[in-house]
C-alpha positions in Angstrom: 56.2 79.3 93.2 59.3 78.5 95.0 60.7 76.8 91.8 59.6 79.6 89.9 61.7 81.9 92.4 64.9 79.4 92.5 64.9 79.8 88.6 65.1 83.6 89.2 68.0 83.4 91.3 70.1 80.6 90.1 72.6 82.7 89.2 72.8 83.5 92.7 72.9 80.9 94.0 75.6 79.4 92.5 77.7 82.0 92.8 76.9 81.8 96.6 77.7 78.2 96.4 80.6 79.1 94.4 82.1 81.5 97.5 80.8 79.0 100.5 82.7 76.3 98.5 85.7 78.2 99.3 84.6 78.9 102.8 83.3 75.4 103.8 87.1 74.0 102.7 88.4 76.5 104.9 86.9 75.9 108.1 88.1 71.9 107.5 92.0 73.0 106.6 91.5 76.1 109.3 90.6 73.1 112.0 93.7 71.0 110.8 95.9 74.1 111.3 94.3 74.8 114.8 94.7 71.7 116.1 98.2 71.2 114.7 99.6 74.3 116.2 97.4 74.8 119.3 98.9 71.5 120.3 102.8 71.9 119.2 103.3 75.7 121.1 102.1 75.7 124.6 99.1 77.6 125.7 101.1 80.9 126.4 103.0 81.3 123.3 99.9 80.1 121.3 97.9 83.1 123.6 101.1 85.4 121.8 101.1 84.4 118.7 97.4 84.5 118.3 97.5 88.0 119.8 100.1 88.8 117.3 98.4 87.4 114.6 95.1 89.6 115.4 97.1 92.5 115.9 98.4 92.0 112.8 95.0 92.0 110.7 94.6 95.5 112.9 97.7 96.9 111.5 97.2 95.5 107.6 94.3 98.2 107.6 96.7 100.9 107.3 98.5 99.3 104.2 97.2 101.5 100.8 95.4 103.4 103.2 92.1 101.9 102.2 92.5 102.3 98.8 92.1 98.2 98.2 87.8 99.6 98.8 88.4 101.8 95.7 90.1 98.9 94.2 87.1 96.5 94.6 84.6 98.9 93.9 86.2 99.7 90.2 86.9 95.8 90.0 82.9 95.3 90.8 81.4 98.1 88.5 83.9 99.5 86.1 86.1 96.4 85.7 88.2 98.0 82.4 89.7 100.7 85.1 91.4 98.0 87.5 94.9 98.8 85.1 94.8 102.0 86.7 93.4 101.5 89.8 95.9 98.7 90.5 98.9 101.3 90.0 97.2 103.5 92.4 96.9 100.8 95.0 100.5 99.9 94.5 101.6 103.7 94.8 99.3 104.1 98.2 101.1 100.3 99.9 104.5 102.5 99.6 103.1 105.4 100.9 101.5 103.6 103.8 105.1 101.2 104.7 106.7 103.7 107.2 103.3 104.2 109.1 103.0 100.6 109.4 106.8 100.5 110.7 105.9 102.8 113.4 102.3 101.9 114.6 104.1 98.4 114.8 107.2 99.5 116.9 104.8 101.5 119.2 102.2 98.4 119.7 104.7 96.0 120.8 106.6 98.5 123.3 103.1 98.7 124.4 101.5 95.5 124.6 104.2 92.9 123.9 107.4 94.1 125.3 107.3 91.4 128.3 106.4 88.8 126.1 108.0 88.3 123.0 111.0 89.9 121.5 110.4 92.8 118.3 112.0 90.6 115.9 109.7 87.6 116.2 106.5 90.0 116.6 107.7 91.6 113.2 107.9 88.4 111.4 104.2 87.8 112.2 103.0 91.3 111.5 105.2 91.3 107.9 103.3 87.7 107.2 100.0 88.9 108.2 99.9 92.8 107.2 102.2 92.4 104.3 102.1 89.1 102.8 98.4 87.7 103.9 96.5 91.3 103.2 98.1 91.4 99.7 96.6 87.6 98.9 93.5 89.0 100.4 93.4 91.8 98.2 93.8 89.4 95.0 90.5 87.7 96.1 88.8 90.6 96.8 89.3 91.5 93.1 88.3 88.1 92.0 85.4 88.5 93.4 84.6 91.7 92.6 84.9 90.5 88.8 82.9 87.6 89.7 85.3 85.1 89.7 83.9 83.5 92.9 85.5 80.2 92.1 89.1 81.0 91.7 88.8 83.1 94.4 87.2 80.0 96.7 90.7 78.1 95.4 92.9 80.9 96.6 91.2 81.2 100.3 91.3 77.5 100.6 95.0 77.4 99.3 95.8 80.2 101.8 94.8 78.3 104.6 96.4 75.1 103.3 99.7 76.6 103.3 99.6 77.9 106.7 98.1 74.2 107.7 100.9 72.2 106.3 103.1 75.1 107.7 101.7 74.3 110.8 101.9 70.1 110.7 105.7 70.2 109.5 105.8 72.7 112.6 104.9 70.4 114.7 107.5 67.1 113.4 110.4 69.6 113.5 112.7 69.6 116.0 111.3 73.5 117.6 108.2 73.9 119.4 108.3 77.9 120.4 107.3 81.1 119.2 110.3 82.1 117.4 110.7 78.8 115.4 107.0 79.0 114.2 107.1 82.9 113.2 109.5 82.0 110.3 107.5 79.4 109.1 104.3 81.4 109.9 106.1 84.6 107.2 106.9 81.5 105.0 103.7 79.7 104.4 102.2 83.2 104.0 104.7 84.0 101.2 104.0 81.4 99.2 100.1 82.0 99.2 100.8 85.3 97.9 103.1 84.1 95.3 100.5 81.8 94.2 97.7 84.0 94.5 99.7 86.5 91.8 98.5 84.1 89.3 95.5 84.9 89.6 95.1 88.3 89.2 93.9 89.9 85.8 96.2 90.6 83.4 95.9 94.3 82.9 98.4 97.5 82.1 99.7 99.0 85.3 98.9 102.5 85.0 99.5 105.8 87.4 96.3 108.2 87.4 96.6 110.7 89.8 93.8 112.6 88.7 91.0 109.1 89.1 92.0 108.8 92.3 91.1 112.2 93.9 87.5 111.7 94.4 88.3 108.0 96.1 90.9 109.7 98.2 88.2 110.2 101.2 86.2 107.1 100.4 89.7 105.3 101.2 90.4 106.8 104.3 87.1 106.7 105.5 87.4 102.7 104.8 90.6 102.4 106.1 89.4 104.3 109.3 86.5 102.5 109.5 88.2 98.9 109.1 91.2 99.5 111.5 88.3 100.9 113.9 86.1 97.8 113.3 89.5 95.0 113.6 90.0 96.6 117.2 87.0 96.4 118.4 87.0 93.3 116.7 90.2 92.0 118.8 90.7 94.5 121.6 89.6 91.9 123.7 92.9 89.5 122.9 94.9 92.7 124.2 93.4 93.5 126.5 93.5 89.7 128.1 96.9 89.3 127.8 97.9 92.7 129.6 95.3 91.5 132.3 95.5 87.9 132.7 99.3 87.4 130.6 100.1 84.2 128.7 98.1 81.8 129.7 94.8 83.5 130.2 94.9 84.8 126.8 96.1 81.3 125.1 92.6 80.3 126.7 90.8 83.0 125.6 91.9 83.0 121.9 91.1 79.0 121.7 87.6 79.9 122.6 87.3 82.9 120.3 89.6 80.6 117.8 86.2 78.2 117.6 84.0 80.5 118.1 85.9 82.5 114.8 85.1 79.5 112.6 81.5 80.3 112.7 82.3 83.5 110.6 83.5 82.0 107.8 80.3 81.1 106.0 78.5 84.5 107.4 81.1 86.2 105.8 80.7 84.6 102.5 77.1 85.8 102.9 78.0 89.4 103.6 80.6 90.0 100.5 77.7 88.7 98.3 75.2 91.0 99.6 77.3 94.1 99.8 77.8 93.6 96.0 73.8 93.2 95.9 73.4 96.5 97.8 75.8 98.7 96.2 73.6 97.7 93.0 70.5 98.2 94.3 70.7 99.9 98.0 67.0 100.4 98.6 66.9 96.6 99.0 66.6 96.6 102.9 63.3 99.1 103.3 61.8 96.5 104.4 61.3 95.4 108.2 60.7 91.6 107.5 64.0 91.4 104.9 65.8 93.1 107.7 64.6 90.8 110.5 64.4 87.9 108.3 68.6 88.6 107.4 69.2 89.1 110.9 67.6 86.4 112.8 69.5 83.8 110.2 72.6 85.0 110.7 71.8 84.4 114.5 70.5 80.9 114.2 73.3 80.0 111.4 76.2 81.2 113.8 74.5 79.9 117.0 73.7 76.4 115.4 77.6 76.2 114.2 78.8 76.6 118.1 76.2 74.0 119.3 76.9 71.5 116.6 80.9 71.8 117.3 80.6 71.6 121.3 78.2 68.7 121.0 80.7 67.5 118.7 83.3 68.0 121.4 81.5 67.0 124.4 81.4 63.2 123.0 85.0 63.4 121.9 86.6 66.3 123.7 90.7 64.9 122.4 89.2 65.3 119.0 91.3 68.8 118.4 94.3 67.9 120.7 95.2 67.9 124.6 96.1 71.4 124.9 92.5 72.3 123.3 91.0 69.1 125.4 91.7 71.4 128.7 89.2 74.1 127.4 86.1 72.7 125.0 84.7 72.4 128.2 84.1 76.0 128.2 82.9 76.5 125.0 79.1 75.3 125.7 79.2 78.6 128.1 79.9 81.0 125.2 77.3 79.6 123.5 75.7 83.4 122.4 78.7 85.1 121.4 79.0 84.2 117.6 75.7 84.9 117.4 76.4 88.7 118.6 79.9 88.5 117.7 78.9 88.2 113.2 75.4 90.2 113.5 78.1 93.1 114.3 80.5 92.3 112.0 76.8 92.3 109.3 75.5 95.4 110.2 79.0 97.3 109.7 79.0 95.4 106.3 76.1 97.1 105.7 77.0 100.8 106.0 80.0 100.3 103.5 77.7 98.7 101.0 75.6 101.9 101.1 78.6 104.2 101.0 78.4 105.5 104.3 82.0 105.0 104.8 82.2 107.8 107.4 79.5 106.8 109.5 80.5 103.0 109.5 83.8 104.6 111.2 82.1 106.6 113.7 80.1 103.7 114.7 83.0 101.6 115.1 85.3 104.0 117.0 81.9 104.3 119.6 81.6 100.4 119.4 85.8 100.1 120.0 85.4 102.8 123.1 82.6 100.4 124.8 84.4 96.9 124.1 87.3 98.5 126.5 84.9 99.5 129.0 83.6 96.1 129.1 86.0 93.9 129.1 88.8 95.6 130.8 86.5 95.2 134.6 85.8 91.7 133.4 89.0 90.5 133.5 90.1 92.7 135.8 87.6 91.5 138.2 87.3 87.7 137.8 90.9 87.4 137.2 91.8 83.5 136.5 88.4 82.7 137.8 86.7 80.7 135.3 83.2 83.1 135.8 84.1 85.4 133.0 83.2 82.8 130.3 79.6 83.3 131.1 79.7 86.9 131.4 81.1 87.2 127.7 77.7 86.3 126.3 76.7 89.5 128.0 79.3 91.2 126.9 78.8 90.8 123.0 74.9 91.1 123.7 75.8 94.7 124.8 78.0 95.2 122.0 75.1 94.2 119.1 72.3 96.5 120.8 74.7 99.4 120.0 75.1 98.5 117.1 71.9 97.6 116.5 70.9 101.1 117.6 73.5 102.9 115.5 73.9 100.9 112.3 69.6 101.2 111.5 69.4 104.8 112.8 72.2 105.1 110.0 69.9 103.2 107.2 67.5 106.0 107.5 69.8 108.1 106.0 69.9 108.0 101.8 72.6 105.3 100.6 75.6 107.6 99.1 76.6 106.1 95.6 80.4 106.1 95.2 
């Protein structure tokens, strides 16, 4: 029987291996370029940059508006429209360029004004929102069409780039933040160059009148994934306005390893989104639902544990800088766990086409990380006790989910 059903799905399976191929070289390349920069900037400029970086991914959300979910649905169903959906996309990044000027001046006067200068926080947000996001968006058609492997060569090249980035980096004769934003916007560049390749040849066409009806699907996305990035990494914010610098260089190495676990979890979601927008009655059941859950539990949880073990018997493995804080990481030891089960269920809703619910989730789910962490931090201050407490912290987080994402599944999926 179970040969009988690995016959039935080895289509599936391949193409799953196909897509964890690509992630599985990128958490070995994403260590290299960890360790290489965590080690060359200190742990305050590596707190900045990293919040940057995050920041960055935030701010990407607004470019096209959202219409890249348009793109990757057409590329997924209707595959002979992505000529004309492509020169929608492209009409929607110009649209979008001035709002991302201005939600980017506005973030740094906020957040970053005492710590790094505009110039070199622009550099990082053109590499990531800009250059990065438009690679992304060349894999996301790839897979869409099913071209799992070339898009498994372009997210390991991505990260490539930025590691060798990172390693020359580190021999040069610089070791701050403004030095390493320039080859940061470089190394993303290139990716994107590369990744251009790789996109279908098609005819660039304008349709104004296609792209009505995706107009609110876009911006429900959009809204939705710049909702779900900040709750996402609020927390790297909201440390360095508490604890500055150093604090936060701290906190993003821990959330750095714990972010590794994603990476093969996230392979897993893209593949079953595609399954449930062909077939979104697939979850009625409570033992599919449990059963999908509880492994994405045990495969995050088991990914920390194996890397701290890892750590605890060679803890210079990943650097000095990093050295100072693995000791930590045993005490966050519930956090991917939480952390990806909420990053699932909101993959979820968009599968089904409940675009505007996923965003209302997330804005509530934004709302409580704030009211979380913001008396953590502010009560333990550089005390080391608010390591622990994180575990509860992204417990709290996946209940509400929980609760909100599955009262959502009642509803009928919407087809879009």
């Amino acid at each position: 029987m179970i040969l009988s059903q690995l016959k039935q799905q080895a289509g599936l399976i391949r193409d799953y291996f196909s897509v964890i191929s690509g992630s599985a070289g990128r958490v070995i390349v994403s260590l290299a370029y960890f360790v290489a920069l965590a080690n060359t900037l200190s742990i305050a400029d590596f707190g900045v940059f990293a919040t940057a970086s995050a920041t960055g991914v935030v701010l990407s959300r607004l470019v096209s508006f959202g219409f890249v979910s348009p793109l990757y649905r057409i590329a997924t169903v209707k595959p002979q429209l992505i000529g004309a959906y492509t020169g929608g996309y492209l009409a929607a990044i110009a649209l979008s360029l001035p709002f991302l000027a201005i939600a980017a001046w506005a973030v740094h006067a906020i957040f970053f004004g005492r710590d790094v200068t505009f110039s070199v926080f622009a550099l990082i947000i053109v590499a990531e929102a800009l250059f990065w996001r438009s690679a992304e968006v060349i894999i996301i058609v790839n897979n869409g069409l099913n071209r799992f492997g070339k898009a498994a060569v372009l997210v390991i090249f991505g990260t490539v780039t930025r590691a060798v980035a990172a390693v020359l980096f580190a021999f040069s004769a610089h070791s701050d933040l403004a030095h390493w934003a320039w080859w940061y916007l470089a190394a993303n560049g290139v990716s994107l160059l590369v990744a251009l390749w790789f996109y279908p040849r098609v005819r660039l066409r304008f349709v104004p009148a296609l792209y009505k009806r995706r107009i609110a699907d876009a911006l429900a996305v959009a809204g939705a994934e710049i909702l779900f990035y900040v709750q996402m990494e609020l927390d790297k914010l909201l440390v360095l306005s508490i604890g500055g610098p150093r604090i936060a260089g701290i906190y993003a190495i821990l959330m750095r390893l714990v972010d590794l676990t994603a990476l093969p979890i996230r392979s897993f979601n893209m593949m079953l989104v595609q399954k449930l927008m062909r077939t979104p009655d697939m979850l009625r059941s409570l033992k599919i639902k449990a059963g999908l859950e509880g492994g994405v539990f045990l495969v995050s949880t088991a990914a920390l544990a194996g890397l701290a073990l890892f750590l605890y018997f060679f803890p210079h493995a990943l650097g000095s800088n990093v050295a100072g804080v693995v000791a930590l990481l045993p005490l966050v030891i519930l956090v991917p766990g939480f952390r990806n089960l909420v990053e699932y269920q909101a993959e979820l809703l968009y599968a089904r086409g409940q675009s505007g619910l996923r965003t209302l989730n997330l804005a509530i789910l934004a709302g409580a990380k704030a009211l979380l962490v913001w008396p953590l931090f502010t009560h333990f201050g550089a005390d080391d006790a608010w390591v622990v407490w994180l575990n509860a912290v992204f417990a709290a987080l996946y209940l509400l989910s929980l609760v909100l994402t599955y009262r959502g599944l009642r509803l009928p999926a919407k087809r879009v």
